[in-house]
Biopython code that builds the backbone (N, CA, C, O; Angstrom):
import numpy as np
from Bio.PDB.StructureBuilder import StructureBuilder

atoms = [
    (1, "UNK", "N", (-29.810, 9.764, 23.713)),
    (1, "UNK", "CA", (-29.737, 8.371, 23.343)),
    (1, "UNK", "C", (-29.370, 7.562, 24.569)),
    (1, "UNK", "O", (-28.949, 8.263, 25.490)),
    (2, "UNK", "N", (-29.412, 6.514, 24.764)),
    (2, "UNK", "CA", (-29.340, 5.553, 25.734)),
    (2, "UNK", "C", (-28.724, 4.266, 24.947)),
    (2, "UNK", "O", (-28.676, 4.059, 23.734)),
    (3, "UNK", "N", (-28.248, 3.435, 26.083)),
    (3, "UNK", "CA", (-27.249, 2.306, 26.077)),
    (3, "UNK", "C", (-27.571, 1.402, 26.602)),
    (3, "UNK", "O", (-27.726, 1.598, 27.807)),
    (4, "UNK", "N", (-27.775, 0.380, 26.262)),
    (4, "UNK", "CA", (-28.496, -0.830, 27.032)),
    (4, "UNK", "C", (-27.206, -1.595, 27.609)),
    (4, "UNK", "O", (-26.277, -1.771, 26.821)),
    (5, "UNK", "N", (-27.089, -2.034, 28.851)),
    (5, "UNK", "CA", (-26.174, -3.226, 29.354)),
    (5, "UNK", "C", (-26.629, -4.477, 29.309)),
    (5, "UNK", "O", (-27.753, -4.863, 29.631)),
    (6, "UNK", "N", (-25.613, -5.190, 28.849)),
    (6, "UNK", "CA", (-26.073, -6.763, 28.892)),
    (6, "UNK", "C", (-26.688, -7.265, 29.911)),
    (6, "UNK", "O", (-27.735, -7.910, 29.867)),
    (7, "UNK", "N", (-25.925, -6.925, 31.069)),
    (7, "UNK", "CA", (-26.697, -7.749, 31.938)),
    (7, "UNK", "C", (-27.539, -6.266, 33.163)),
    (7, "UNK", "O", (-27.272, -6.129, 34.356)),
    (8, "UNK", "N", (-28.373, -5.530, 32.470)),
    (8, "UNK", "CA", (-29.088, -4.700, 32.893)),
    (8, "UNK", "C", (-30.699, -5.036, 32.159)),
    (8, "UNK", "O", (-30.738, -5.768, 31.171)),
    (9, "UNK", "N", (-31.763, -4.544, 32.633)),
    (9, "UNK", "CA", (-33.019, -4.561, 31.861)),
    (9, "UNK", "C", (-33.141, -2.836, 31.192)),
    (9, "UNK", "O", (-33.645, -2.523, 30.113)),
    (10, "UNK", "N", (-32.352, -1.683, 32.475)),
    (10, "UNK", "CA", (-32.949, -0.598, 32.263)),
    (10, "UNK", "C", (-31.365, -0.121, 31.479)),
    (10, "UNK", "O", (-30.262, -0.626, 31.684)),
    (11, "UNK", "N", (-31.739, 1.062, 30.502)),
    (11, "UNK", "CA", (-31.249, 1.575, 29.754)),
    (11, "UNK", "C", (-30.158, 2.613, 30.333)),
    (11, "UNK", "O", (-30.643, 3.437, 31.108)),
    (12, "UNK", "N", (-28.380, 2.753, 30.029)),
    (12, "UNK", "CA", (-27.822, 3.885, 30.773)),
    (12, "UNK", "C", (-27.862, 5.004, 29.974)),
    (12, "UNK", "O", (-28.320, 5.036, 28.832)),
    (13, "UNK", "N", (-27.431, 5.822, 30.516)),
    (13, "UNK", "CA", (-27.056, 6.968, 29.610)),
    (13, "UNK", "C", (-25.524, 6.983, 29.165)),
    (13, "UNK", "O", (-24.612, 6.565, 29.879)),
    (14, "UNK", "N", (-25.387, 7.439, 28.078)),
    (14, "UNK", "CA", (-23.728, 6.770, 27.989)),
    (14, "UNK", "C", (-23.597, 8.438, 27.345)),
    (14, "UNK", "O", (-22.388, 8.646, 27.241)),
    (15, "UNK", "N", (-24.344, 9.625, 26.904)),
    (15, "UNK", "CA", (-23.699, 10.936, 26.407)),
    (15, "UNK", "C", (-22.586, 11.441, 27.608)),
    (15, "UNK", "O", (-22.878, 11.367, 28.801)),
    (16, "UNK", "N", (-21.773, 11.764, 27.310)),
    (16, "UNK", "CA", (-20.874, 12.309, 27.748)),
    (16, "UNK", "C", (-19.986, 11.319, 28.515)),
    (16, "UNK", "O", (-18.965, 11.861, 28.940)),
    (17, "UNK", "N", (-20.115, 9.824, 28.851)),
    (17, "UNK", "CA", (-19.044, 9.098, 29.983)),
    (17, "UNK", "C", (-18.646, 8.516, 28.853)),
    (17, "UNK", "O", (-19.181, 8.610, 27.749)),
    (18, "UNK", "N", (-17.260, 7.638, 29.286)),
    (18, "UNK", "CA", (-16.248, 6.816, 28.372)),
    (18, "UNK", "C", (-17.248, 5.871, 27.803)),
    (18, "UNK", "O", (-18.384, 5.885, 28.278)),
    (19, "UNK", "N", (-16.974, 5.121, 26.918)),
    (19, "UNK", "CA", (-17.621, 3.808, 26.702)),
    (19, "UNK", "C", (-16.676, 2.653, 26.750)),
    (19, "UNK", "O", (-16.143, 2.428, 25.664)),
    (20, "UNK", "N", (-16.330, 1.859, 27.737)),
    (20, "UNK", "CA", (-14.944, 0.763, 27.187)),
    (20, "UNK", "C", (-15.467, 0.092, 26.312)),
    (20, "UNK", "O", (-14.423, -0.262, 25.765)),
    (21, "UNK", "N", (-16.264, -0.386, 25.717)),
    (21, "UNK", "CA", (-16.797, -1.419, 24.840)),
    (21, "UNK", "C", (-16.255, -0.631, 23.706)),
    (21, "UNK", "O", (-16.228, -1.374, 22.725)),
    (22, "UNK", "N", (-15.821, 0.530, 23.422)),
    (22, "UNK", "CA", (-15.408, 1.307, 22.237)),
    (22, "UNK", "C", (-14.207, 2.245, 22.586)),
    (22, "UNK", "O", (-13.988, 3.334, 22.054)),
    (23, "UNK", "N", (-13.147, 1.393, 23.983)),
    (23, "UNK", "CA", (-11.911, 1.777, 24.058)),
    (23, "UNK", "C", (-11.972, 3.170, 24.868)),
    (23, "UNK", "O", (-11.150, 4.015, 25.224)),
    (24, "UNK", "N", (-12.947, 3.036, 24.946)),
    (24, "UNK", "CA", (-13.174, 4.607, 26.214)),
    (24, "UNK", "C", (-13.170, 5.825, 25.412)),
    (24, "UNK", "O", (-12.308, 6.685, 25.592)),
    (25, "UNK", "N", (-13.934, 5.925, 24.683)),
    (25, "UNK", "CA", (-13.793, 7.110, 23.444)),
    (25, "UNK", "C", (-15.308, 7.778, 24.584)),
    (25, "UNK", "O", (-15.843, 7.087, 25.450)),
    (26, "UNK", "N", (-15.707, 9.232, 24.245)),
    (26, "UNK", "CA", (-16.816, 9.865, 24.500)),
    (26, "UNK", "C", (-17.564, 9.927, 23.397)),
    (26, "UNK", "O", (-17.242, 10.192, 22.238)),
    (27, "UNK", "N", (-18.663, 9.638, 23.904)),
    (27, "UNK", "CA", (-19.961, 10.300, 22.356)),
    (27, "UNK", "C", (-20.345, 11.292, 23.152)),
    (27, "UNK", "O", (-20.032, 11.244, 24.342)),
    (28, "UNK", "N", (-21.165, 12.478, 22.592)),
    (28, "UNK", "CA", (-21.662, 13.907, 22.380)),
    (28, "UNK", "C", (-22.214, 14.236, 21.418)),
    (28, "UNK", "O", (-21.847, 14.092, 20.252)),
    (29, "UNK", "N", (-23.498, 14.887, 21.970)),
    (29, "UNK", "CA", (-23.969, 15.876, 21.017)),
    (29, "UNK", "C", (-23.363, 17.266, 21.560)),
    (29, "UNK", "O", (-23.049, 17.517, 22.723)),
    (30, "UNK", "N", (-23.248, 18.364, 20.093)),
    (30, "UNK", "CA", (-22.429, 19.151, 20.070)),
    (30, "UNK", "C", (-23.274, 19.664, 18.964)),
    (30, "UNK", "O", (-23.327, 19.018, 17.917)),
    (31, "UNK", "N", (-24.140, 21.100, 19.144)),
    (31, "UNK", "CA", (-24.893, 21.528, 18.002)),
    (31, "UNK", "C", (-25.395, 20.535, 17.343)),
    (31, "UNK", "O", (-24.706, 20.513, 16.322)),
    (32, "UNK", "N", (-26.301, 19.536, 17.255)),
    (32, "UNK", "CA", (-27.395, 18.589, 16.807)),
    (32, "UNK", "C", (-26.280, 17.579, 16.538)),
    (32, "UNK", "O", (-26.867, 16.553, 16.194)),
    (33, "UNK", "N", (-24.879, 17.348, 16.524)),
    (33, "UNK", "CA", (-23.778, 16.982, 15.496)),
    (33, "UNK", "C", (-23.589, 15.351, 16.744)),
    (33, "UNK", "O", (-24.020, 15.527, 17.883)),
    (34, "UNK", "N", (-23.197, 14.461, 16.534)),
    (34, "UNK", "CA", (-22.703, 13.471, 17.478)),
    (34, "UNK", "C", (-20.900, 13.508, 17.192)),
    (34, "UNK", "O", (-20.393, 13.003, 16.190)),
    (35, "UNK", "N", (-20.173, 14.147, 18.191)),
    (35, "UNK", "CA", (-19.142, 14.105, 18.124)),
    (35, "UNK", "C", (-18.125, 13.228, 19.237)),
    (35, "UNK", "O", (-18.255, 13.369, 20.453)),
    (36, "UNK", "N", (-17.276, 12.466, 18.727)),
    (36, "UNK", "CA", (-16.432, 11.623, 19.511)),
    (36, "UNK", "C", (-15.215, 12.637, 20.166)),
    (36, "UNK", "O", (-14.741, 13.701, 19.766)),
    (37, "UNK", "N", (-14.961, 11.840, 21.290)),
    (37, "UNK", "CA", (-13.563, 12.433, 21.944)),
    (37, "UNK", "C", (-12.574, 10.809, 22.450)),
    (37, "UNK", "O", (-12.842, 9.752, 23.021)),
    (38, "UNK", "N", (-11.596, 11.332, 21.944)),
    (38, "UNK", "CA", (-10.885, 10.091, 22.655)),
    (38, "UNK", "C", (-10.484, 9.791, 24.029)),
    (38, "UNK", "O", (-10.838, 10.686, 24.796)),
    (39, "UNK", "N", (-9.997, 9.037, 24.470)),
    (39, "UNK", "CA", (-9.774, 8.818, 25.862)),
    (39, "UNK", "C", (-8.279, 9.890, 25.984)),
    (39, "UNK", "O", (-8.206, 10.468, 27.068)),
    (40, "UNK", "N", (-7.184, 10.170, 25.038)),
    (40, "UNK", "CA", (-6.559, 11.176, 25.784)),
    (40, "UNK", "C", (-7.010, 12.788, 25.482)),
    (40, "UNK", "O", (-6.359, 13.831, 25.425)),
    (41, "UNK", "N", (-8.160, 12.532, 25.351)),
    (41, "UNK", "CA", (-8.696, 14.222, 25.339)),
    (41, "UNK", "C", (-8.751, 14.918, 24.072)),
    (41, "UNK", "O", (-9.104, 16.087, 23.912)),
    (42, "UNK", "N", (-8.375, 14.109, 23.194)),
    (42, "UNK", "CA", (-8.125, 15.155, 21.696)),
    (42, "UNK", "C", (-9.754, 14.838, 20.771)),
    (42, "UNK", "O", (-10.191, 13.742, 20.420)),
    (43, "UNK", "N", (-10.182, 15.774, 20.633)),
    (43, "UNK", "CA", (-11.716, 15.573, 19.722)),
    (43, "UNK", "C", (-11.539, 14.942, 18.279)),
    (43, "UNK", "O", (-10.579, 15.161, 17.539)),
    (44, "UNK", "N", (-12.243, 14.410, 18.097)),
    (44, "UNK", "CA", (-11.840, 13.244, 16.559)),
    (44, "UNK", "C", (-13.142, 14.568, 15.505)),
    (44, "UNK", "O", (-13.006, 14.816, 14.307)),
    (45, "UNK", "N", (-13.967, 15.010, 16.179)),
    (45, "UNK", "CA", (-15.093, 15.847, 15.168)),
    (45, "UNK", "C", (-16.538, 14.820, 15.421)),
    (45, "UNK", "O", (-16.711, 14.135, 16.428)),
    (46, "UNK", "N", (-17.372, 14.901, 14.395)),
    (46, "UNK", "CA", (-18.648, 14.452, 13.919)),
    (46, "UNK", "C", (-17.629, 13.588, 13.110)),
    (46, "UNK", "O", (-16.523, 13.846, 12.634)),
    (47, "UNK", "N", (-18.504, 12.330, 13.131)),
    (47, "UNK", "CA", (-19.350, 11.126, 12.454)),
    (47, "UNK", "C", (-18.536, 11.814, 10.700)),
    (47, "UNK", "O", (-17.554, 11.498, 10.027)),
    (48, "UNK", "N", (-19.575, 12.797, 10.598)),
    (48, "UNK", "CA", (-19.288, 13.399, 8.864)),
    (48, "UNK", "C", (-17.686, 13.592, 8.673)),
    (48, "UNK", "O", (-16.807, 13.056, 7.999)),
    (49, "UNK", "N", (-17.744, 14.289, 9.303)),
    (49, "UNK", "CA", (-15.771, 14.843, 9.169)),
    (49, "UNK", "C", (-14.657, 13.299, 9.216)),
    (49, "UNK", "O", (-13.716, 13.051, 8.462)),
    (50, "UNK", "N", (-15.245, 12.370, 10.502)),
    (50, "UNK", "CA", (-14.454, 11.577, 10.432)),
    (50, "UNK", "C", (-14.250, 10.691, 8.989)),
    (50, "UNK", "O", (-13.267, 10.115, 8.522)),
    (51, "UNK", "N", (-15.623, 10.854, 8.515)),
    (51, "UNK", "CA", (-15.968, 10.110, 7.093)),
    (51, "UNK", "C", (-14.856, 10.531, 6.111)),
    (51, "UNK", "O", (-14.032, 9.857, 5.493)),
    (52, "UNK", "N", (-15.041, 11.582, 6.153)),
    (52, "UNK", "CA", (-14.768, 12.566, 5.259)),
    (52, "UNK", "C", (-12.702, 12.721, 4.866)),
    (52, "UNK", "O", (-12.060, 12.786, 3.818)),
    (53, "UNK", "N", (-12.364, 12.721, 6.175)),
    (53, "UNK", "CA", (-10.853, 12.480, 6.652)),
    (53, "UNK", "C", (-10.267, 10.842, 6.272)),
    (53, "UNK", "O", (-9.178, 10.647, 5.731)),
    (54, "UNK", "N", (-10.798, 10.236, 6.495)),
    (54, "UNK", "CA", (-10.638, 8.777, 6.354)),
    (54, "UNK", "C", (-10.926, 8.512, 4.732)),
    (54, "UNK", "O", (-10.154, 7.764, 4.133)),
    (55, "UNK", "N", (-12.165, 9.198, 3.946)),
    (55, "UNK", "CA", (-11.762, 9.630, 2.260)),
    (55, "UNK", "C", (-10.639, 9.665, 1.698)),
    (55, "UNK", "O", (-9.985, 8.821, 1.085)),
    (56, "UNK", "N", (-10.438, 10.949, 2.020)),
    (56, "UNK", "CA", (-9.268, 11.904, 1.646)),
    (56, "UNK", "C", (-7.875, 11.239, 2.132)),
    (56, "UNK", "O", (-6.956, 11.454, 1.342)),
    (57, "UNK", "N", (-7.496, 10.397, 3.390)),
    (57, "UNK", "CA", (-6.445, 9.495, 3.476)),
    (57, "UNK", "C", (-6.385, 8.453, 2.581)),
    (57, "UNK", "O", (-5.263, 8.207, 2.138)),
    (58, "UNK", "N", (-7.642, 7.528, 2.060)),
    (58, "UNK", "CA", (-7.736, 6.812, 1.194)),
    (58, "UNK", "C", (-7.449, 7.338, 0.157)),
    (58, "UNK", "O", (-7.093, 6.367, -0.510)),
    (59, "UNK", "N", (-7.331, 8.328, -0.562)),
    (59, "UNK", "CA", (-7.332, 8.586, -1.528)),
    (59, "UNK", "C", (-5.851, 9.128, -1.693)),
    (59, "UNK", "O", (-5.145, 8.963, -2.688)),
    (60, "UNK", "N", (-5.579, 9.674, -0.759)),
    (60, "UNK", "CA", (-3.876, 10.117, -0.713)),
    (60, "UNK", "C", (-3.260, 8.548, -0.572)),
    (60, "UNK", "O", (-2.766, 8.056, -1.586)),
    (61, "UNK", "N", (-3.276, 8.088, 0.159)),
    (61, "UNK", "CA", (-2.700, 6.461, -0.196)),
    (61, "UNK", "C", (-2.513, 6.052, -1.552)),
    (61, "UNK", "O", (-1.428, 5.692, -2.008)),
    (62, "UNK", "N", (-4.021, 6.137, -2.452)),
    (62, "UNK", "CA", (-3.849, 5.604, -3.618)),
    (62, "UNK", "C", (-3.024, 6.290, -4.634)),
    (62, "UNK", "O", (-2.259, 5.785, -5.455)),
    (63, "UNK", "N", (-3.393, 7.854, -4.378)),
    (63, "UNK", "CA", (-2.224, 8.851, -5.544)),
    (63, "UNK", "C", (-0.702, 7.983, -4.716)),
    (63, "UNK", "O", (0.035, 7.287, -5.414)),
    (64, "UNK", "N", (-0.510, 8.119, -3.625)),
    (64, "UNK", "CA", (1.261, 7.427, -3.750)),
    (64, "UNK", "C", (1.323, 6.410, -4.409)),
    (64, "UNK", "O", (2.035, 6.350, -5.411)),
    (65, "UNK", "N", (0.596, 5.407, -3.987)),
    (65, "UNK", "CA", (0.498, 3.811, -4.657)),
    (65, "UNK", "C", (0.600, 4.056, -6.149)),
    (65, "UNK", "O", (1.571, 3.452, -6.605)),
    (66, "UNK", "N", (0.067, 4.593, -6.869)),
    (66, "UNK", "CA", (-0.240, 4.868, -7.832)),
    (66, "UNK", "C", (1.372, 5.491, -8.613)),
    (66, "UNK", "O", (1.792, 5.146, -9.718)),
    (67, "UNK", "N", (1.908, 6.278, -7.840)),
    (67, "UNK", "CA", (2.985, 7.570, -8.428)),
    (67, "UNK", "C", (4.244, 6.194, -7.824)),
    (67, "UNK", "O", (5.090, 5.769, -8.612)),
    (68, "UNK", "N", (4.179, 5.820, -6.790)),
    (68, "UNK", "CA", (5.160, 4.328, -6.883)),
    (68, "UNK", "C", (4.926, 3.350, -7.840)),
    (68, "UNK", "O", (5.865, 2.716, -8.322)),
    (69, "UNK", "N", (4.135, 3.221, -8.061)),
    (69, "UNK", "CA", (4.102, 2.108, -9.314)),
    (69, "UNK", "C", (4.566, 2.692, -10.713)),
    (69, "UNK", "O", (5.157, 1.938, -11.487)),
    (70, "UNK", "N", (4.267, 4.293, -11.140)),
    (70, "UNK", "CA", (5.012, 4.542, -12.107)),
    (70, "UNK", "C", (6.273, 5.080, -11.620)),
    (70, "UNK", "O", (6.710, 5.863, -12.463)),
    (71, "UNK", "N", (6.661, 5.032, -11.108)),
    (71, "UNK", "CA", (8.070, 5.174, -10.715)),
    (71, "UNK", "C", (9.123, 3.813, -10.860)),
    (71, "UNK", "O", (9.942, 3.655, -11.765)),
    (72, "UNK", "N", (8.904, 3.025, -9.887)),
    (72, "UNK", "CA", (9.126, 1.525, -10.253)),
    (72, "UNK", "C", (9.066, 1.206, -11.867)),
    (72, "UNK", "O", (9.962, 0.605, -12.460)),
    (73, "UNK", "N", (8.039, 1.635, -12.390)),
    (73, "UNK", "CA", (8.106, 0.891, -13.843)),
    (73, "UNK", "C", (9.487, 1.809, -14.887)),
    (73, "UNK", "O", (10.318, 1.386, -15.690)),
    (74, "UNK", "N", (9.145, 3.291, -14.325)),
    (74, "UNK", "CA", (10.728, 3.952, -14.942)),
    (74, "UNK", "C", (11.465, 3.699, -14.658)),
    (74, "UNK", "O", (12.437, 3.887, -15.390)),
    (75, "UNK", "N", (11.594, 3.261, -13.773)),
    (75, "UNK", "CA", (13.338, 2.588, -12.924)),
    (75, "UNK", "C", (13.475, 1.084, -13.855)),
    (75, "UNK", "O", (14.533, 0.834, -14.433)),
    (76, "UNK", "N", (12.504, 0.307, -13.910)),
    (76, "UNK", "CA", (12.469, -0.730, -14.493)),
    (76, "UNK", "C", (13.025, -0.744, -15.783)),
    (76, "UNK", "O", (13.863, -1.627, -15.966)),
    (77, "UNK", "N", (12.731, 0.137, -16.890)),
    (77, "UNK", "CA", (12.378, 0.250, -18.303)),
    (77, "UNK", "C", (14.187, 1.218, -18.207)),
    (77, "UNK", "O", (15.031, 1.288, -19.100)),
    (78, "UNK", "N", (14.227, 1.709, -17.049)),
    (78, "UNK", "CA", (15.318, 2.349, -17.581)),
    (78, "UNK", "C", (16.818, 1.539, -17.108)),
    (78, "UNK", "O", (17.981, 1.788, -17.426)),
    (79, "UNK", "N", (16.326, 0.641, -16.354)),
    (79, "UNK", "CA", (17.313, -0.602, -16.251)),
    (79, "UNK", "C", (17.305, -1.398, -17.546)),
    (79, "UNK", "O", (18.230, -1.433, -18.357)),
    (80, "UNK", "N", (16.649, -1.755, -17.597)),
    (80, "UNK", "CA", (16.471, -2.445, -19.148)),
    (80, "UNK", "C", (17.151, -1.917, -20.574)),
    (80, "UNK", "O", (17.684, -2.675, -21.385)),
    (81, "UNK", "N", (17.032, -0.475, -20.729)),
    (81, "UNK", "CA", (17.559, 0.260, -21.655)),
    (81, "UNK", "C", (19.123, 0.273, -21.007)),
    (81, "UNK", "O", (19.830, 0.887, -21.806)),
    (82, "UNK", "N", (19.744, -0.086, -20.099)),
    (82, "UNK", "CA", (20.955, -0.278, -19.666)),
    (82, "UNK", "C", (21.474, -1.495, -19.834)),
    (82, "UNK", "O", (22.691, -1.677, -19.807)),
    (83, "UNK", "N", (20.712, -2.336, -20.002)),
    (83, "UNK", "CA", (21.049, -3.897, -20.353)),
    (83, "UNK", "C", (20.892, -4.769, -18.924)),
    (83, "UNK", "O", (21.158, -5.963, -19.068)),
    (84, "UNK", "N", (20.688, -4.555, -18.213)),
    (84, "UNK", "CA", (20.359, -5.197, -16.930)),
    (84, "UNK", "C", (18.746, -5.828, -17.401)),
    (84, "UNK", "O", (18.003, -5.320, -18.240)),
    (85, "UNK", "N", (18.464, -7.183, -16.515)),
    (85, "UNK", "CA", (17.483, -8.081, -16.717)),
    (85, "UNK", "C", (16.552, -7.855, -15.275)),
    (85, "UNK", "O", (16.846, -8.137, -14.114)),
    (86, "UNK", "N", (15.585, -7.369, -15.718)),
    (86, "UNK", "CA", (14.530, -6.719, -14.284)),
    (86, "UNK", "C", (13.543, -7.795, -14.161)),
    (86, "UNK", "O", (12.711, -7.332, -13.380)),
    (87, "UNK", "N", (13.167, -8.989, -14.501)),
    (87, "UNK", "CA", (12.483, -9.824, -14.316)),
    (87, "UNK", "C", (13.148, -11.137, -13.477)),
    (87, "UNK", "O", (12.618, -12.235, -13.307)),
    (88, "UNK", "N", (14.317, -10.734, -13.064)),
    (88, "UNK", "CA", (14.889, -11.841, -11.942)),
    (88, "UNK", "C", (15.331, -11.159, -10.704)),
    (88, "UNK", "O", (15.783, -11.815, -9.765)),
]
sb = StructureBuilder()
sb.init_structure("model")
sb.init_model(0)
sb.init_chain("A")
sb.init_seg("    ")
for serial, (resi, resn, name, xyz) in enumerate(atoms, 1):
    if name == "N":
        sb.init_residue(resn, " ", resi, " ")
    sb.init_atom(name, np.array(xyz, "f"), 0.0, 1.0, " ", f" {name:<3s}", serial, name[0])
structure = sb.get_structure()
């Protein structure tokens, strides 16, 4: 694949050098796969995996969000059954 510069006509090659326009990360192919590397050296994977990781964080976010909100509401309900006023 190739990279066009703004103020170039001809096309660079950007596989394997930093890109700053994207914080100096590496693109690669790696077995047909396009895989990123960051600028301090640690491999992020393929495109898929990153998808895939960034899912699965979303989704762990929402089970907490989710397990805090019924938590909060037992704390709530069980203030209430104590006589304390949870709406101020």
């Amino acid at each position: 694949m190739l990279r066009y510069e703004p103020s170039s006509t001809a096309p660079s090659d950007w596989q394997g050098r930093p890109i700053p326009e994207l914080g100096g990360i590496v693109l690669d192919f790696v077995d047909g796969a396009l895989r990123l590397t960051r600028p301090n050296g640690l491999k992020a994977g393929s495109f898929t995996e990153l998808a895939a990781s960034e899912i699965r964080r979303a989704d762990e976010a929402e089970a907490r969000a989710v397990q805090a909100e019924r938590r909060a509401t037992e704390l709530a309900e069980r203030l209430r059954s104590l006589g304390h006023d949870t709406d101020s």
